[in-house]
C-alpha positions in Angstrom: -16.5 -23.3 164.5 -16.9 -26.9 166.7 -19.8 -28.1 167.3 -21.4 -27.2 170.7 -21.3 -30.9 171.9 -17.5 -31.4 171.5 -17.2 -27.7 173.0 -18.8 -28.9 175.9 -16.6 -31.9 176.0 -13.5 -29.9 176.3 -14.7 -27.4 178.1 -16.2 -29.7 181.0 -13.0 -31.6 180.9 -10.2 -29.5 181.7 -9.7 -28.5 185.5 -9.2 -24.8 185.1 -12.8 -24.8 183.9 -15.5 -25.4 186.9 -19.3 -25.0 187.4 -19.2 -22.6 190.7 -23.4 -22.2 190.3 -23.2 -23.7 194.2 -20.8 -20.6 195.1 -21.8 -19.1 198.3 -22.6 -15.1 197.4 -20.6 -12.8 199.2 -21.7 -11.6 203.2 -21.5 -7.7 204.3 -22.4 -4.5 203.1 -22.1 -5.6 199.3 -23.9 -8.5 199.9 -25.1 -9.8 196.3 -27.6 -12.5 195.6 -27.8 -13.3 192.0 -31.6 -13.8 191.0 -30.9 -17.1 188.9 -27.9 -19.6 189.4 -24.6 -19.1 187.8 -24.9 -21.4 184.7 -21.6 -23.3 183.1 -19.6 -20.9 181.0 -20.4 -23.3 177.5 -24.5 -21.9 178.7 -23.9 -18.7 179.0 -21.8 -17.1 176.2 -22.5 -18.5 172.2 -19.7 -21.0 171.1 -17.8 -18.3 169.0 -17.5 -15.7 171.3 -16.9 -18.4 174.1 -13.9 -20.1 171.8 -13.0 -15.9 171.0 -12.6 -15.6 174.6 -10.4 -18.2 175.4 -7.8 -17.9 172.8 -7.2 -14.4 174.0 -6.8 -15.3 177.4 -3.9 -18.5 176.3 -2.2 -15.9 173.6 -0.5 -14.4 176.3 1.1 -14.4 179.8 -0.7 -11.8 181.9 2.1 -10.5 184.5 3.3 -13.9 186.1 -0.1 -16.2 185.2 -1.5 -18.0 182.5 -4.7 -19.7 181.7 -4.7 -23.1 180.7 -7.7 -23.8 178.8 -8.9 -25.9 175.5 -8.9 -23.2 172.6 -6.1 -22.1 170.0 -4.5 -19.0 170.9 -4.3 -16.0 168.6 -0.4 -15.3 168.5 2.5 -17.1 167.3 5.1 -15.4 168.9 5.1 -15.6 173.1 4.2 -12.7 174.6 3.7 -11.4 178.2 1.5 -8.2 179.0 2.4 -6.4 182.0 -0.1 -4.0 184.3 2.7 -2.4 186.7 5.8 -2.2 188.0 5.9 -4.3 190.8 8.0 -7.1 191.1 5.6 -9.4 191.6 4.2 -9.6 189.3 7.6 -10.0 186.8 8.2 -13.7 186.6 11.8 -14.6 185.7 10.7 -16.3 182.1 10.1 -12.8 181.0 14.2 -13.3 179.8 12.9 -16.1 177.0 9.7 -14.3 175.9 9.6 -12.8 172.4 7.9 -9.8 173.5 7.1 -7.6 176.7 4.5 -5.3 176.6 4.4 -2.7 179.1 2.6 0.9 179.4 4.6 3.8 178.4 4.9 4.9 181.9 5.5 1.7 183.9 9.5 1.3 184.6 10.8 -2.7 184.6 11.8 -3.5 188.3 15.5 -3.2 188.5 16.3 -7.1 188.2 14.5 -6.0 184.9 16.6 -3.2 183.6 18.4 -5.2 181.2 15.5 -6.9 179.5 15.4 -5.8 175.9 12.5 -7.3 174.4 9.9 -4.9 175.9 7.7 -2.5 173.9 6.6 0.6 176.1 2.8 1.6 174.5 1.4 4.6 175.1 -2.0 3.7 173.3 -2.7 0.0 171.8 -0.7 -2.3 170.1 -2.2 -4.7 167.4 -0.2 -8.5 167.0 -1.5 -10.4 164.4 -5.2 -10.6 165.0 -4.9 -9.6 169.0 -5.1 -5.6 169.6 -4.2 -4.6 173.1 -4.9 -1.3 174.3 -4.0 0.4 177.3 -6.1 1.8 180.4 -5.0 4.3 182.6 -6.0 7.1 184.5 -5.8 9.3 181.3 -7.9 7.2 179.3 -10.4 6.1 182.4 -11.2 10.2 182.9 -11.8 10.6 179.3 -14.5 7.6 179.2 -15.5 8.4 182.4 -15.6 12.1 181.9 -15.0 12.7 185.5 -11.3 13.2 187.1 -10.4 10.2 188.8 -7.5 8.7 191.1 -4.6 6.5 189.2 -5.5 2.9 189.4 -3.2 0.5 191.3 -2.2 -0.7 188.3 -2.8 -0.1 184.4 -5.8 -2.2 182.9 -5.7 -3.7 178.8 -8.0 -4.5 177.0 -7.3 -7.6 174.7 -9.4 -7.5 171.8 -10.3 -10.4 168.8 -13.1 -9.8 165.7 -15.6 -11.1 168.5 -14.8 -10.6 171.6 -12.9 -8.2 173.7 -11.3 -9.5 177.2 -10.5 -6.8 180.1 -7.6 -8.1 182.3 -7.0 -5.7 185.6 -4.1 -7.0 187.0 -3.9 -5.5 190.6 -6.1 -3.5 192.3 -6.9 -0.8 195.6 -10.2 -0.9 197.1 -11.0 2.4 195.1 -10.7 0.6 191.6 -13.4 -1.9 192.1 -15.7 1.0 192.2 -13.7 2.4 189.0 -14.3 -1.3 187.4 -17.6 -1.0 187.8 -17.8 2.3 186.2 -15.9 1.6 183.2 -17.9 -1.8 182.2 -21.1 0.4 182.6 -20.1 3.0 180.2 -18.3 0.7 177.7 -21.2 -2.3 178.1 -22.7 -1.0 174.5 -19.2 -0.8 172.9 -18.5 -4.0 169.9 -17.0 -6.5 170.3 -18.3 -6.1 173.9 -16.7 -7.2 176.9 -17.3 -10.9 177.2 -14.6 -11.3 180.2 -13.2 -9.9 183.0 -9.9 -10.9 184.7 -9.6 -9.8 188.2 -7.2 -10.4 191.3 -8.0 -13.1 193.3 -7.0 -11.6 197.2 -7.3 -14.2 198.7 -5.6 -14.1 201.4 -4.3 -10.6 201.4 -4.6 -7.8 203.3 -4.5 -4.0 202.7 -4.4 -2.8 199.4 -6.9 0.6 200.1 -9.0 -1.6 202.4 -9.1 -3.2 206.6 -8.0 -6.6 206.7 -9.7 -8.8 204.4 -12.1 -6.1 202.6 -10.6 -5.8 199.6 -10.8 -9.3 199.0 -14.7 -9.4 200.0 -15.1 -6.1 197.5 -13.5 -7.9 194.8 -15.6 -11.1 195.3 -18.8 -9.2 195.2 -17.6 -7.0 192.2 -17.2 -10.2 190.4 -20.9 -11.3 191.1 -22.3 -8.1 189.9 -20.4 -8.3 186.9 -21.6 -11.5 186.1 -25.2 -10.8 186.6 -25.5 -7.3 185.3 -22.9 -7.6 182.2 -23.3 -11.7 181.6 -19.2 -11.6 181.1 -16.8 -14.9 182.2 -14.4 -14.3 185.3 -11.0 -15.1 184.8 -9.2 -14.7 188.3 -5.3 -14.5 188.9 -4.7 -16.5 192.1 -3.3 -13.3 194.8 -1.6 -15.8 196.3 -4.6 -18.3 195.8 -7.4 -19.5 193.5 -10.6 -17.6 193.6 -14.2 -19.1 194.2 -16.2 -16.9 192.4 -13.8 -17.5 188.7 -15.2 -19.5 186.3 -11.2 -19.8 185.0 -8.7 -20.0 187.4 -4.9 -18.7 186.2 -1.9 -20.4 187.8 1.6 -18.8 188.2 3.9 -19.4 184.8 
């Protein structure tokens, strides 16, 4: 394990890692004031789960982004994991990647149709010392032991010896409520969940909301995750970078 001064050195170094403690909190009827100041992520997780976290999020592509941060990733091989079926979020250099990994019951757009190093999963998938397991509506009722609408998009959870990431690719306004839900009943669960990736939105319009709501639902969402759950935010840019992330993605 490094020492915490040369983790802070490479931490407070690279640009996709920033301090957002002066982040203005979100306005409206989610308004959320945290009740201390968002500290630098090297002060708020220990230095192995915070190295844990970011290898899992460089092992892979998620859809079209990757993080580029300071830490060793898991896999050898280059991997993508996919949430839906929308094109996108496909990025064309899914034709030179060794593996694909899709849900079961998501369908490659068809400029994807010939692609032939997917691998559909129905439940989890282990890669060396990465597991990835899939969320959907199935498996959110059976947590949540109540019937619930499908998600915009299928969630993973990307899991190491000491720390598990969830990534939630896309979303409707209805899923941040479902987000919310889910890291409740799983907070307890170990490895916990150390980070959440999340849509940026900003900039978009629609998706289950009225003109920019989503986006302000997601931004809020993100503070109450930090505060209640003390996880990292990783946010992919939807079309651009999110405030409230403590790790940016950018488009592979």
């Amino acid at each position: 394990m490094p020492k915490m001064n040369e983790l802070n050195k490479r931490i407070r170094s690279n640009p996709f890692v920033r301090n957002f403690s002066n982040v203005e909190t979100p306005q409206g009827k989610r308004e959320v004031k945290p009740s201390v100041p968002i500290k630098p992520v090297d002060q708020r997780l220990p230095p192995k789960v915070l190295e844990s976290v970011m290898s899992i999020l460089v092992s892979v592509q998620w859809d079209k982004w990757r993080f580029m941060l300071p830490a060793k990733p898991l896999l050898k091989l280059d991997v993508a994991v996919v949430s839906h079926g929308h094109a996108d979020h496909w990025h064309p250099n899914f034709w030179s990647k060794d593996v694909i990994v899709t849900p079961l019951q998501v369908s490659p757009p068809h400029q994807y149709e010939c692609l032939r190093n997917i691998i559909r999963i129905d439940d989890s998938l282990s890669l060396g010392r990465l597991k990835l397991r899939k969320i959907g509506r199935r498996e959110l009722a059976v947590l949540l032991k109540a019937d619930v609408e499908t998600p915009h998009a299928f969630w993973w959870l990307a899991e190491s010896p000491d720390a598990r990431v969830l990534f939630v690719g896309d979303m409707n306004l209805g899923d941040v409520r479902r987000v919310e839900r889910f890291m409740a009943v799983t907070r307890d669960q170990d490895p916990s969940i150390r980070c959440v990736v999340l849509p940026s939105f900003g900039g978009i319009d629609g998706h289950g909301g009225a003109g920019r709501e989503v986006c302000a639902n997601v931004k809020s969402l993100a503070f109450d995750l930090s505060e209640a759950y003390n996880v990292l935010l990783g946010a992919l840019p939807h079309p651009i970078s999110a405030d409230w992330a403590d790790f940016n993605a950018i488009q592979a």
